[in-house]
N, C-alpha and C positions, 0 to 999 in steps of 0.2 A: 421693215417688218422682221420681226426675231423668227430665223427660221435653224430649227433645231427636231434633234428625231434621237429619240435613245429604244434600240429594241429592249424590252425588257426582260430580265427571266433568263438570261442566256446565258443555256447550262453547260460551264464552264468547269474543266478540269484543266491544271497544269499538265503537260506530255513532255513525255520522253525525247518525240520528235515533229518538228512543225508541222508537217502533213499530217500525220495521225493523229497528232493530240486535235489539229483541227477539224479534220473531217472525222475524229469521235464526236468532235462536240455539234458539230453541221450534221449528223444523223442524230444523234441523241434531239436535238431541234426539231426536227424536222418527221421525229414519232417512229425511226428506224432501227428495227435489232430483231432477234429471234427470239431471243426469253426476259428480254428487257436492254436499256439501253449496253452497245458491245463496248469492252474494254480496250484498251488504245492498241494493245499485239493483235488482237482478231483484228480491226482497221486494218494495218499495217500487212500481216499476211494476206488478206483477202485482197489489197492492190496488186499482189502480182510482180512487186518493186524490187525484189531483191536480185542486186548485183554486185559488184565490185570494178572498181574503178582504179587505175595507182597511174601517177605520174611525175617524173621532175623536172623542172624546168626552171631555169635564171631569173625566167620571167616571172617568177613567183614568189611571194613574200608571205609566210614560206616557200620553199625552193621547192615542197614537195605538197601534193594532193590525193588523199585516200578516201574514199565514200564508199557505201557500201548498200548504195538503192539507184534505181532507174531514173529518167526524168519524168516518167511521165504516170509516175503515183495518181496525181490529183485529177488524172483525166481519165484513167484505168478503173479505177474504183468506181468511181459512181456511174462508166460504162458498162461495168460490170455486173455492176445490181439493180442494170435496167432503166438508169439515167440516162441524161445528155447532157455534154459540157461543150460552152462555148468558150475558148479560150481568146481573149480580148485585148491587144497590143496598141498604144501607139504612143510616140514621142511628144503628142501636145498633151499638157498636163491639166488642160481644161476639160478635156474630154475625158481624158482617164479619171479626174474628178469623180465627172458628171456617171459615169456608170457606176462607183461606189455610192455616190451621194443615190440616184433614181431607186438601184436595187434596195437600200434602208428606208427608204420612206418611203418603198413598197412591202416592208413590215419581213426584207431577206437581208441575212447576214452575207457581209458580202466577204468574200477568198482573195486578198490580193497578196503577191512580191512584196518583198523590203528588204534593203540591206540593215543590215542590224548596225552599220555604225553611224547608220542616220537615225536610230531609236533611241532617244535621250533615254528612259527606263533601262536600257540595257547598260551601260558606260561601257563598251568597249571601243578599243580601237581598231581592231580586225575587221575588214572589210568582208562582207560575202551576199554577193545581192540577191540571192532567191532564199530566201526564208518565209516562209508562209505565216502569216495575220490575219485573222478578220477584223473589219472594220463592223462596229454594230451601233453605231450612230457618230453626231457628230453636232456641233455648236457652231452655225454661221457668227453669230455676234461675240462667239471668245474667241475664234479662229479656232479652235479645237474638232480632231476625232478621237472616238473611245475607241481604242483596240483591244484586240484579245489577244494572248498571245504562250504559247504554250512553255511557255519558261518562267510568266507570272500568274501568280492565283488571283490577282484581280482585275480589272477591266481600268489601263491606261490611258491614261489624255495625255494625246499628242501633238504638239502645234502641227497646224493645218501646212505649215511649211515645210517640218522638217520630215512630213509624209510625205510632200510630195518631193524633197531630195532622196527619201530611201526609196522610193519608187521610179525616179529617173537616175538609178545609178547605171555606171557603166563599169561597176567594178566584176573581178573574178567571181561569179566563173560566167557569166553574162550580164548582158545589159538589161535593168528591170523590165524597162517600158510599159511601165504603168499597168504592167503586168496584170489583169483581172478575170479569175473563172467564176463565169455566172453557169451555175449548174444549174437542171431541172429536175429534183431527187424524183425517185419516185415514189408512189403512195404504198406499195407494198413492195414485200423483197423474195426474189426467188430461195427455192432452199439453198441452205446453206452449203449443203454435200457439190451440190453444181458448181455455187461461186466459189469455193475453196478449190476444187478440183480443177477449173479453168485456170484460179491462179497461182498454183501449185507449178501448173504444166507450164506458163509463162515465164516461172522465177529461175524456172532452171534448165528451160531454154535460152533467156537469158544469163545465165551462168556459162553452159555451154556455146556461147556465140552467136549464138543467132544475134541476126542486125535489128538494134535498138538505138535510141536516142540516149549516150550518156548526158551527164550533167554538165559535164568540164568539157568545152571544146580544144583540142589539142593542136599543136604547129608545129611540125616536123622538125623544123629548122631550128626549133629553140628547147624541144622535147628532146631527155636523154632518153627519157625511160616512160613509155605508155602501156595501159595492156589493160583490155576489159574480162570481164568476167573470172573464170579456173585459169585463163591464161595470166589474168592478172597476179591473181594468188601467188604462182609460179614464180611471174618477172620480180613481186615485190619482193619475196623471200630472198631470193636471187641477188636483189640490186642490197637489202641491206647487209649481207654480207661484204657489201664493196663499202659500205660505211667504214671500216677501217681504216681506209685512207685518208678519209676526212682531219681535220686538223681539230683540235678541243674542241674549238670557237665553232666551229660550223657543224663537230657533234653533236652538242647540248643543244643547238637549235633545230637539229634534225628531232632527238629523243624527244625532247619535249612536244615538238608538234605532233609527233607521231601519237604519242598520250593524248593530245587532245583531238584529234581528229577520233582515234579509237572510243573513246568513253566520253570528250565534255561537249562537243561540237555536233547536240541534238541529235542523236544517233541512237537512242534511248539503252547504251551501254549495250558493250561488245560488237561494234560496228555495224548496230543493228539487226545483228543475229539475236539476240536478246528479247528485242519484240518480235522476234518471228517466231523462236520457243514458244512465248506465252502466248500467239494467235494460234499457232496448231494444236497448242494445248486446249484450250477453248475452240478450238474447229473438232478435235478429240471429245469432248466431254458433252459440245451438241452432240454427232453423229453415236460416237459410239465407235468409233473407227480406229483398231488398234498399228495399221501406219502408221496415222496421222499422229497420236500418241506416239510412234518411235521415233517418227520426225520430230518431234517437242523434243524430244531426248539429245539429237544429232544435235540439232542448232542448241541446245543451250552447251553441247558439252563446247560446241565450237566458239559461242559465244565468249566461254568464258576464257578461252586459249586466248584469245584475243585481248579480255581484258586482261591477264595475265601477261600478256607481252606489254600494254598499257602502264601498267602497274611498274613493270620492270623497267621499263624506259623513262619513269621521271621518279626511282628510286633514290633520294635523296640522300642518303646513309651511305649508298654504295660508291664507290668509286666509277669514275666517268669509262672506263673501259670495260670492266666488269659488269656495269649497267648491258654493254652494247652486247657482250660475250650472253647475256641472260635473254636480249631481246632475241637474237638470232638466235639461239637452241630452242628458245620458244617457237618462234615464228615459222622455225623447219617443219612444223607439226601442223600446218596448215592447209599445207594445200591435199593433202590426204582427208581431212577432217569436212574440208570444202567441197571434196569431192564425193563424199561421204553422204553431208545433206543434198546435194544437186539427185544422186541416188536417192536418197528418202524421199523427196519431193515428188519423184517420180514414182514411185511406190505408192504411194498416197496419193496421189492424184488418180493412181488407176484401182487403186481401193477404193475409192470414194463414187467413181464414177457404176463399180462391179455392186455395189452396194446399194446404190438408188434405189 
């Protein structure tokens, strides 16, 4: 029997960044926003997600790793706006299947993991195994699913195999495990002053250290250099200054990475400061709330020091030292700037809450 399910209609933008672009388009589905469907930076700010992450390590290819959000975006949000997520792991790929395949052809898009070098559509060779997808149907008889995915404007077919290789990766920065969050959204959404103001106070408490679940798990032993949050900021300004020692060869693969982690590596530009300007902008322009508006101002100025260090580090015109000398005077302006929004955050968050 031909058994096949395509949801239809599913309203699909490209994003910035894999969480956000998908659970814009997973509320936009599902009938959720305050003045109509939200733009992928309100998603993004209203998670709560923002942090900073820096680490190097041998064991890494590349030797080094910068993010600039929490893990636990995709379970934050739609706790936040009155949901519940069950987050669904396991190593047999029959059953990791069978909860994507039951949730679509119960008429829900389903949220899973995938390493992007197991997604023909994408052609890279960089491993990274948590990148978020929807699955919104699928063909038993061609071996196909159609995914969504916030890097293409339209709905890919997948072989049914090479989903379940990016879904059983054991590549950095974990292992997928068939990784699947089945959310219950809810039917209506609190105001928006609450959920911004809860996630406001989260991002920069997370900034500030409080204990969270990074993305990248670290090993002492093989780790030179780790640090979350404003201490991150710190260590990383810090360690690229020791980049001088580096030899050509091992510069140009520092500079370069460090460009793509800042601006191409789904971070929706400026290491995700970016989308958080244009969600407090839009958390701004619902409430009315002039923090929240000078919070848009902080992260975008910060945002864009960043891509500006970006920018400088895969300078191709420039000479390979002079690159490095551009990235570091940039980069010294950080952790001031970082510290700057972790302050606005927190301003706005108790603006927001004096305002109700």
């Amino acid at each position: 029997m031909h058994r096949a399910h395509l949801i239809e209609n599913y309203p699909h933008r490209m994003g910035g960044h894999c969480g956000s672009g998908a659970m814009r388009d997973l509320m936009q589905w599902h009938g959720l926003g305050w003045d109509g469907p939200p733009n992928e930076g309100l998603v993004f700010a209203l998670g709560g997600a923002l942090s900073l992450s820096y680490l190097r390590s041998d064991e890494l290819v590349p030797p080094l790793y910068l993010v600039g959000r929490g893990a636990d975006f995709e379970v934050d949000l739609p706790a936040r706006l009155g949901g519940r997520v069950e987050v669904l792991t396991t190593d047999d790929p029959a059953e990791g299947w069978s909860w994507v395949r039951d949730e679509v052809d119960a008429g829900r898009p389903s949220l899973v993991w995938a390493d992007i070098a197991e997604l023909p559509y994408l052609r890279v060779q960089l491993r990274m195994s948590r990148h978020d997808v929807v699955v919104v149907g699928y063909d038993d008889d061609e071996r196909i699913a159609f995914v969504v995915d916030n890097d293409r404007a339209e709905v890919q077919e997948v072989p049914l195999r090479a989903l379940a290789r990016a879904r059983s990766s054991t590549a950095f920065p974990q292992p997928t495990r068939h990784c699947t969050y089945r959310v219950d959204w809810p039917s209506s959404l609190p105001p928006v002053q609450e959920v911004a103001a809860d996630a406001f106070r989260q991002s920069a408490a997370s900034m500030r250290g409080a204990p969270h679940r990074g993305i990248a798990d670290t090993d002492e032993k093989t780790t030179s250099a780790a640090a979350e949050g404003l201490t991150a900021v710190a260590h990383f300004a810090a360690d690229v200054e020791t980049w001088a020692d580096l030899c050509d060869e091992e510069l140009e693969i520092f500079l370069f990475s460090l460009g793509a982690f800042i601006e191409k590596a789904g971070t929706g530009g400026g290491l995700f400061r970016r989308l958080l300007a244009d969600g407090c902008a839009e958390v701004a322009r619902l409430t009315g709330d002039s923090a929240a508006a000078q919070l848009a101002l902080s992260a975008d100025q910060c945002a864009q020091t960043w891509t500006d260090a970006a920018r400088a580090a895969v300078q191709r015109d420039a000479p390979l030292r002079s690159r490095l000398t551009n990235v570091t005077a940039t980069i010294a302006a950080l952790p001031g700037l970082e510290l700057r929004v972790v302050e606005a955050l927190e301003r706005a968050a108790g603006s927001l809450v004096e305002g109700r």
